[in-house]
C-alpha positions, 0 to 999 in steps of 0.5 A: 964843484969843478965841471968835467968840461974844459974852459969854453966848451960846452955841450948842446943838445942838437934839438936845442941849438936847433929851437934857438937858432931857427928864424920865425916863420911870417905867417902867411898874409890872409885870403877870404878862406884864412879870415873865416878860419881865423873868425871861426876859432875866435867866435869858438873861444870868446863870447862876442859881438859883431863889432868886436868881431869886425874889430878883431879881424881888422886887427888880423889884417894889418898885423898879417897883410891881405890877398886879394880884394878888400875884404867885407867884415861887415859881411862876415859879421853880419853871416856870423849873425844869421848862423847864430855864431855870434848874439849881440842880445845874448851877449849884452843880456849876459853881461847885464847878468854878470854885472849885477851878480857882482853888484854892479849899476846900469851905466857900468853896464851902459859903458861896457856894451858901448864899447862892445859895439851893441846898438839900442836894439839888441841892448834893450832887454839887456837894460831892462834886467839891470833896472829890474835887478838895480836895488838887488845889485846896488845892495849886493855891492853894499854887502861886499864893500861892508858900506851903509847896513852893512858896516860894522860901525856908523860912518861920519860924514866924510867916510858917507860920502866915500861910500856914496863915491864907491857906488856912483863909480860902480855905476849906480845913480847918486839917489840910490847910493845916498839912500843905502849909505844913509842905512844904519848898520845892521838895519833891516832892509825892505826894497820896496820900503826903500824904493818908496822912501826914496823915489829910487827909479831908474838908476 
């Protein structure tokens, strides 16, 4: 179909050429009223802890630059604390939760507080949780994978030893993966039974 313009001409819409030709603005480098801003909108969006916090700010201020004297994160953070906008406990006790819905051990959760920044003391509760819900998270883990009594068939050695590999790396102990795997399918299954049998601590 022939176009109705001459070869080379076009027609622009004025609020186009204008959106493709207008320079980025640089936002403008941050001051102590900016960052608190900037923390404000980011601890209203995400759950989060003091270090991630502090990580995040810091990021902000090598991306955009700093007026005056150097800031203090730690500060900031440690405010934030106090007024209750950011929980270290609360976040790591809601990670410990998620993670052993979606069957998941203790040293899985061990990294993933690590690297959140959340220290021994307000992680305690949080590893408590996860060992009262190990056999449950390990056995929901087993259930979703169809591993151990859940499978549909009886495993060899080798494919044994896979289903013990898929548990360690979700962060369960290596005696509690080798105790479900070694479950018949469709066997019944009694936690504290298997507790007992296999002196299954912490995991």
């Amino acid at each position: 179909m022939c176009s109705r313009f001459p070869l080379g001409q076009r027609l622009w819409h004025k609020k186009g050429v204008k959106a493709q030709f207008r320079p980025r603005r640089e936002p403008a480098p941050l001051d102590p009223n900016r960052l608190q801003e900037l923390a404000l909108r980011y601890v209203g969006k995400y759950a989060t802890t003091r270090a991630k916090l502090r990580q995040y700010l810091a990021r902000k201020i090598r991306e955009r630059g700093w007026v005056g004297g150097a800031p203090d994160l730690e500060q900031l953070a440690n405010r934030f604390a106090e007024l209750g906008y950011v929980d270290d406990g609360a976040y790591a006790m809601a990670k410990s939760r998620a993670l052993s819905a979606r069957g998941y051990g203790k040293r899985r959760l061990a990294d993933q507080l690590r690297i959140a920044g959340v220290d021994e003391a307000d992680s305690a509760p949080a590893n408590a949780h996860a060992d009262e819900a190990v056999l449950a998270a390990a056995l929901r883990l087993a259930e979703r994978k169809r591993l151990g009594p859940f499978a549909t068939a009886a495993a060899d050695p080798h494919q044994r030893q896979k289903w013990i590999s898929t548990m360690v790396r979700a962060g369960h102990g290596f005696a509690l993966a080798k105790a479900i795997s070694a479950l018949p399918p469709g066997s019944e299954i009694d936690i504290d039974q298997l507790r007992e049998c296999f002196r299954i601590v912490d995991a």
